[in-house]
N, C-alpha and C positions, 0 to 999 in steps of 0.2 A: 518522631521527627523524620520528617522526609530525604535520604539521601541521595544526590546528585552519582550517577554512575560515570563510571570514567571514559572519559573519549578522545581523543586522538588530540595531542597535542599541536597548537595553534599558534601560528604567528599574529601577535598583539597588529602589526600594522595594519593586518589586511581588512582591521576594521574601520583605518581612519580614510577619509575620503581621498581619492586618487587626484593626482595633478591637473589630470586631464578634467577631473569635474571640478574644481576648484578653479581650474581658468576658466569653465564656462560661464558658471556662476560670476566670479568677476566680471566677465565681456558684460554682465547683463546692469554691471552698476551705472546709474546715471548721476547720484545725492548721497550724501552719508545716509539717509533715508533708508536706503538700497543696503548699506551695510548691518543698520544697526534698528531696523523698525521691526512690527511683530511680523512682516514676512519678509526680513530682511535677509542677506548672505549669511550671518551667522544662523541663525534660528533656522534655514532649511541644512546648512553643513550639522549642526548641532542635530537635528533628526536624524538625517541620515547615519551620523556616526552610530547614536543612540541604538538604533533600528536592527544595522548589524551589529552590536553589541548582545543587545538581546537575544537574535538569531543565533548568536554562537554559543550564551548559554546554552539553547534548549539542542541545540548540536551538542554539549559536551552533557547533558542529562540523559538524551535518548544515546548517544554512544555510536552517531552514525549522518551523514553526511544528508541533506535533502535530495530526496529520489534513489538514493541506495535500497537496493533489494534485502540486503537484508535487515531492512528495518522492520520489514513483513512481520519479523519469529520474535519479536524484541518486547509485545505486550502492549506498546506504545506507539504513537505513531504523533506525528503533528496534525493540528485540526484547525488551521489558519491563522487569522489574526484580528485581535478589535482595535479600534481606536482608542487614545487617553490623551488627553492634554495636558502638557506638564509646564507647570510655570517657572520659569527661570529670570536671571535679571535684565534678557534680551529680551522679554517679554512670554507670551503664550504658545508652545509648538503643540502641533498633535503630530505624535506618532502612533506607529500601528505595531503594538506587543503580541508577538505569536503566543499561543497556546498548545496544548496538547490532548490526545483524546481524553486522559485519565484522568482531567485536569488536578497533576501533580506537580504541577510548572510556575516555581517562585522564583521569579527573576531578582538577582541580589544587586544587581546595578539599579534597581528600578521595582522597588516592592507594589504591591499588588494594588493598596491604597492611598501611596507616596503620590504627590500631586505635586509638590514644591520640590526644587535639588536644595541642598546643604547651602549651596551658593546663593540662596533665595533666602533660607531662613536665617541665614549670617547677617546677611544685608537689614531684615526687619529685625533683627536683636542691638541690629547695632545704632536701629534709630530710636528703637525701644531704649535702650540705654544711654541716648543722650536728650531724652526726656519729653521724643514726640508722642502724642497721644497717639490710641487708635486711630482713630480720624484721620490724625495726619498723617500716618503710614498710609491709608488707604488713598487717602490724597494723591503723597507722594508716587506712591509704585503705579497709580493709575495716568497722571500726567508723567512721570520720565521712560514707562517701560508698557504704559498699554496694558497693564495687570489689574485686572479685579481680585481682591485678595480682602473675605469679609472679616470683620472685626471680630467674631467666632477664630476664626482661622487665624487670626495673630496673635489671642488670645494662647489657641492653645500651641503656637509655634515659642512663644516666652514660656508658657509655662514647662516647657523641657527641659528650660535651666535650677527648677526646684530643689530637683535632687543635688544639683553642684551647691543651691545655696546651703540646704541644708546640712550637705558632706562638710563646707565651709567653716558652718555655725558652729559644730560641735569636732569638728579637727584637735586632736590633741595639741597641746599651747608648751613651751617651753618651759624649764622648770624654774629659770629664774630670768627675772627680766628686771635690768638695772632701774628704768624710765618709767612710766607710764601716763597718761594725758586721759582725764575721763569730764564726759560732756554730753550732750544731747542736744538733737534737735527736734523741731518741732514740724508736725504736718498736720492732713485735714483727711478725715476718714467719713465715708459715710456709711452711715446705719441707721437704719431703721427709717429712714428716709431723712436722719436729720444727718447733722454734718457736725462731728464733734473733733478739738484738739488732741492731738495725741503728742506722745515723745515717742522718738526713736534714743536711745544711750547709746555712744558708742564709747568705746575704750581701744585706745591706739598706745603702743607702746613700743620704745628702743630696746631694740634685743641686744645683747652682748657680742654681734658682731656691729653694731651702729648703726642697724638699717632698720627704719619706720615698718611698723606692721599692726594695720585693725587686727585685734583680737575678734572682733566680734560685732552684730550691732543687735540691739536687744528692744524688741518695742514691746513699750509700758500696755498694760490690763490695767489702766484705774489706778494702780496705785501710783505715786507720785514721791521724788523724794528721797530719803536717805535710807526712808523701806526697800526703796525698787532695785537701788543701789546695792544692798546687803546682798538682793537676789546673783545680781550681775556677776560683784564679788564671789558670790560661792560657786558661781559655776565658771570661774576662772581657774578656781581651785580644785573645779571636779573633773578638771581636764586635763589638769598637771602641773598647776602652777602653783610654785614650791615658797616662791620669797619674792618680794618686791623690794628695790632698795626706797624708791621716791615717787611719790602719785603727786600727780599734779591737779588741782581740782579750782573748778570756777567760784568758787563760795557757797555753795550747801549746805545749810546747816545741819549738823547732824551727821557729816559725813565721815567725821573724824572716827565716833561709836562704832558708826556700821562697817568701814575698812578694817580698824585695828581688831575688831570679833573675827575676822576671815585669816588675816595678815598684820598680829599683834605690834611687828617690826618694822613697818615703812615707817616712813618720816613721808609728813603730809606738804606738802607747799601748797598755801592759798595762792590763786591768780591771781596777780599784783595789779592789771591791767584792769579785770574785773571790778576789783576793789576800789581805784580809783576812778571809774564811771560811778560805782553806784557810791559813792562818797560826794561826787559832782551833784547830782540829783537834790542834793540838800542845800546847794551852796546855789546863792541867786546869779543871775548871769553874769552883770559886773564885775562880781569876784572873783567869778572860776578860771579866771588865767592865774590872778596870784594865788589862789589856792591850792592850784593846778602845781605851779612852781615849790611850793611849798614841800606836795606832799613828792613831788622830783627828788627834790634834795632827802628824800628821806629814804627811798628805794633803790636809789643811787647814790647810796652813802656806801666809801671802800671797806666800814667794820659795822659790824652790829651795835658796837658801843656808840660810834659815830651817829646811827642811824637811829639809836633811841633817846639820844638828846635833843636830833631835829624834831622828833614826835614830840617830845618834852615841848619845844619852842613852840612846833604847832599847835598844840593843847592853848599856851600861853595866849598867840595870838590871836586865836581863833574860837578856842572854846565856848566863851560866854556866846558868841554870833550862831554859830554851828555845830554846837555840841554835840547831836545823832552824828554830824560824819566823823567828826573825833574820838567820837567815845567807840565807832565802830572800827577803827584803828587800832585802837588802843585794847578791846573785847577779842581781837584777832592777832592781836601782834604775832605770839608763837607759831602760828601757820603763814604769815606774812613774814616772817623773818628765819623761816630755815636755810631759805637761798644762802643767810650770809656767812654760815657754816661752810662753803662750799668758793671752788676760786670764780674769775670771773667766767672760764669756759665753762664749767656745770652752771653758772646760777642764769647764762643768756639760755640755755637748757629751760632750764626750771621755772625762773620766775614767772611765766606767763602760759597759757593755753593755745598759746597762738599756734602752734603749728598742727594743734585740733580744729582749730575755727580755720586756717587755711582749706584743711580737708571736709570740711563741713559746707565752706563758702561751694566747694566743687560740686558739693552733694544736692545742694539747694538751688543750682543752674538745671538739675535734674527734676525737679517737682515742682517749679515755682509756678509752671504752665501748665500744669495738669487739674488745677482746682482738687476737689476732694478723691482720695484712692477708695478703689470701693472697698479694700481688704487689708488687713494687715499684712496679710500673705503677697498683696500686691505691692506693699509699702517695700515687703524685702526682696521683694523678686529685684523690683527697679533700682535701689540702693545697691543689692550686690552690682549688678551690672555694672553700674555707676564705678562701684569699687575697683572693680577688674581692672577698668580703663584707667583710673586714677595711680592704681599701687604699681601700672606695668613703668608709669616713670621715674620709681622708688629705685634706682638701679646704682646711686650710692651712698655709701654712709655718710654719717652726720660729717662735719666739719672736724678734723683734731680730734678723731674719735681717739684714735692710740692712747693720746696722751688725757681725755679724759678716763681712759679705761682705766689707765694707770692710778690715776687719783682715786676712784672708785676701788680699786683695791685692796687700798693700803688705807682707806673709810671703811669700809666692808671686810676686812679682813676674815675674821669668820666667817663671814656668810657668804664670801666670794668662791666660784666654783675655780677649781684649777684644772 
């Protein structure tokens, strides 16, 4: 590795442009044009800053001022300068990066290859992540800033958030986690030139201080199901995760097997919301308001006991007409009815998915527009992102967390961490 030799300590200002060239520059404005186009006030201030900046690198590497004699004995000398154009969100500048004879001279403001600043590649992560295609990035950056910027080159400016998704994916997980909300969604992949469904699973869960946090998002290989799920589950567990008090799940069949093999002690809650659409599905249109009503009065009944008499009633009135949606009430009850274990602050918690499908409606303004992802690897590149932006408004806990914590304690008593 090449080290920088020491040279004469420098004052930072004397590399930002002087007053006197910043009024000329001004005198010269006619149009915001003047301020903000690709040969506008900015973009030549922004060279010239750059310019000496660089220059005092290769001042503080060789260890001696330009035209000092004794740079003669030093092994080194400077050998001019070439041009490079670097893209910024002002558009295109070319500056001119000195060199030296040995060519030992890596500018760290300004690497050897670096073509875009930070400021450049922020900007296309951040449209990347709210779910413009290439295209439109190129679009965009060529009409608001004069930038040609290939689909290559945005490609690989996203993919240097990999490694964070990856550090993300397998981040050790807390050892217990009172909540948890698990679901998936769906996208469009293409392979092999065809374009097949996939799942993304994700699993979101309330930590023990009250604050929402994705564990993870997990795209399906084919399998499908309460198999794919088992997966999920065991690597929640290989990451640290000790006990669940309450999993929340859309109606899966099969899901109750594959959790309790991971996490023999959660108590499962079916989505009540779930349940009740796909109970609709069976009942003709005419009906489905009082059926609708029906099955109200039964999810919003204040005791369990209460709530399986109203199923009792709807069996009665409905049964012989409808029988798959009652019998499918009645085949679920026990996962449909743990909420009522629980007061009214855990069971608006619990009974429903919803505050998975809130984060998921977020996620799906992010790919709705993209048609098929070429890669899985592209499926999560996009989605983290997506997440970043989503979980930065996660900033406080649930509602009466306190006092459900409390309940939770004194339900959980063994298992509760103190």
């Amino acid at each position: 590795m090449k080290t920088q030799k020491p040279g004469k300590q420098t004052d930072p200002q004397q590399y930002l442009p002087s007053v006197e060239a910043i009024r000329q520059e001004l005198g010269k404005v006619q149009s915001m044009d003047d301020f903000f186009g690709k040969d506008g006030v900015f973009a030549r201030l922004f060279a010239e800053t750059l310019e000496q900046m660089l220059d005092a690198e290769l001042t503080a590497q060789l260890g001696y001022e330009p035209y000092e004699a004794k740079g003669r004995n030093t092994g080194n000398s400077r050998n001019g300068h070439y041009p490079k154009k670097v893209r910024t969100s002002s558009g295109e500048t070319e500056v001119t990066v000195p060199r030296d004879r040995n060519g030992e001279f890596e500018p760290l403001i300004l690497k050897k290859h670096q073509t875009n600043t930070n400021e450049l590649e922020d900007k296309i992560i951040a449209m990347y992540a709210r779910g413009m295609t290439q295209r439109d990035i190129e679009d965009q950056l060529a009409e608001m800033y004069g930038i040609e910027v290939s689909a290559q080159t945005i490609s690989t400016i996203t993919d240097k958030v990999m490694p964070l998704v990856e550090a993300w994916q397998n981040r050790p997980l807390a050892a217990v986690y009172p909540i948890i909300y698990l679901d998936a969604i769906h996208y469009k992949l293409r392979k092999d030139h065809k374009v097949e469904n996939r799942a993304i699973y994700i699993v979101l869960a309330v930590d023990l201080d009250g604050y929402k946090d994705v564990l993870g998002h997990w795209v399906s290989d084919g399998a499908e199901g309460a198999s794919f799920w088992l997966g999920v589950v065991t690597d929640l567990k290989n990451r640290g995760v000790e006990d669940i008090f309450i999993a929340c799940v859309d109606g899966l069949n099969g899901f109750r097997e594959a959790i309790h093999s991971v996490f023999p002690q959660v108590e499962i809650q079916r989505c009540v919301i779930h349940q009740v659409r796909n109970s609709l599905k069976y009942v003709v249109w005419k009906d489905r308001k009082a059926f609708a009503q029906d099955l109200k009065a039964i999810y919003r009944a204040p005791t369990r006991e209460m709530a399986e008499t109203r199923l009792l009633e709807l069996a009665e009135k409905w049964g012989d007409k409808y029988a798959i949606a009652v019998r499918s009430w009645e085949k679920h009850w026990d996962e449909l009815a743990t909420m009522f274990d629980y007061t009214p602050e855990i069971r608006r918690l619990i009974y429903t998915t919803n505050v998975l499908e809130a984060y998921n409606r977020q996620l799906r303004k992010v790919t709705k527009n993209r048609g098929a992802l070429p890669s899985p690897e592209a499926a999560r590149k996009l989605l983290w992102l997506a997440h970043r932006d989503i979980a930065r408004k996660w900033t406080m806990p649930v509602a009466n967390w306190a006092n459900i914590l409390n309940q939770l304690a004194i339900r959980f008593e063994r298992r509760f961490p103190i």
